[in-house]
C-alpha positions in Angstrom: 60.1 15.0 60.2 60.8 13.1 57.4 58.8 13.8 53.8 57.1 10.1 54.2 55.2 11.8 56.8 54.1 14.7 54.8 50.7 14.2 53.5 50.3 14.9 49.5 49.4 17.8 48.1 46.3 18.5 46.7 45.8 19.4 43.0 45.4 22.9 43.2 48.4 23.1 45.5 50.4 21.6 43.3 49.3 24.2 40.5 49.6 26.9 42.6 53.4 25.7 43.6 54.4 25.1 40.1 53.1 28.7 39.4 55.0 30.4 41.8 58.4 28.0 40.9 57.8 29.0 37.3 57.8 33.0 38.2 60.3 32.7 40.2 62.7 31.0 37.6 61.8 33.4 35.2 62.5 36.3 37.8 66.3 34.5 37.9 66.5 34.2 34.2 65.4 37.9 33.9 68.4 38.8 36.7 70.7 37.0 34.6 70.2 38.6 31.3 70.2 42.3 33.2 73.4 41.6 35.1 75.5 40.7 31.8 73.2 43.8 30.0 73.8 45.9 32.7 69.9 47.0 32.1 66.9 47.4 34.8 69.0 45.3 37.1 67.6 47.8 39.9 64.1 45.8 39.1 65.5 42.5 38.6 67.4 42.1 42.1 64.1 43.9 43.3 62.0 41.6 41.8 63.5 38.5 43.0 63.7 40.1 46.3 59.9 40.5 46.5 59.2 37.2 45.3 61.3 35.5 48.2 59.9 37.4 50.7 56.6 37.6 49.3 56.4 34.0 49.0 57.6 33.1 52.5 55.7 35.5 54.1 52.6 34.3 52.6 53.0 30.6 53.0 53.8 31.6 57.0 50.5 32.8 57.0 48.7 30.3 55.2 50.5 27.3 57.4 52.8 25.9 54.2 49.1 25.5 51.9 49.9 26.5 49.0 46.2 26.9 48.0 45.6 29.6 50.2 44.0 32.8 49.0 47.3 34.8 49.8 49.9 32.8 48.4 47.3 32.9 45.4 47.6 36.9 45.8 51.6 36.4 46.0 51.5 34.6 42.2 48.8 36.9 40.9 51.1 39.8 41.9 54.1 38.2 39.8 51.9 37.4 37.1 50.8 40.7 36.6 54.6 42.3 37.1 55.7 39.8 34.3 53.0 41.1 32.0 54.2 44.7 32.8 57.8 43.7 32.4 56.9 42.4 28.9 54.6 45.4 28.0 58.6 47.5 28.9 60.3 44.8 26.5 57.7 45.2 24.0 57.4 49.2 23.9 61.3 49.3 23.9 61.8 47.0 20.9 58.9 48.8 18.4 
């Protein structure tokens, strides 16, 4: 199956995609800097980990739509460990 043959995504597909693509980049960023800092890489490796399987769990259940109230879930999830992860950064610093 070639990607002519895909149809397009929706708006809120696309969104939702770019969502979890930003988290995720951000989760490898965060892995980066706590390798070479040698800080809360425990988290880090555990946080991408979830993500991958997170994500491709959920979009096996939702059939690849990204839309889909449980890939929604997935980001919300990541959004809110981010937050907490920047809370840490923020107590740890003042």
């Amino acid at each position: 199956m070639s990607g002519d043959d895909l149809p397009p995504l929706a708006a809120a597909q696309k969104r939702w995609a770019f969502a979890a693509a930003a988290l995720f980049l951000i989760a490898i960023g965060f892995l980066g800097f706590a390798l070479n800092a040698q800080v809360m890489v425990v988290f880090a490796a555990g946080w991408v980990a979830l993500q991958i399987f997170g994500y491709v769990g959920a979009l096996r259940v939702a059939k690849g739509d990204f839309a889909h109230p449980l890939f929604k879930s997935q980001v919300m999830l990541h959004v809110i460990a981010l937050a907490l992860l920047v809370a840490v950064i923020l107590r740890a610093t003042s």
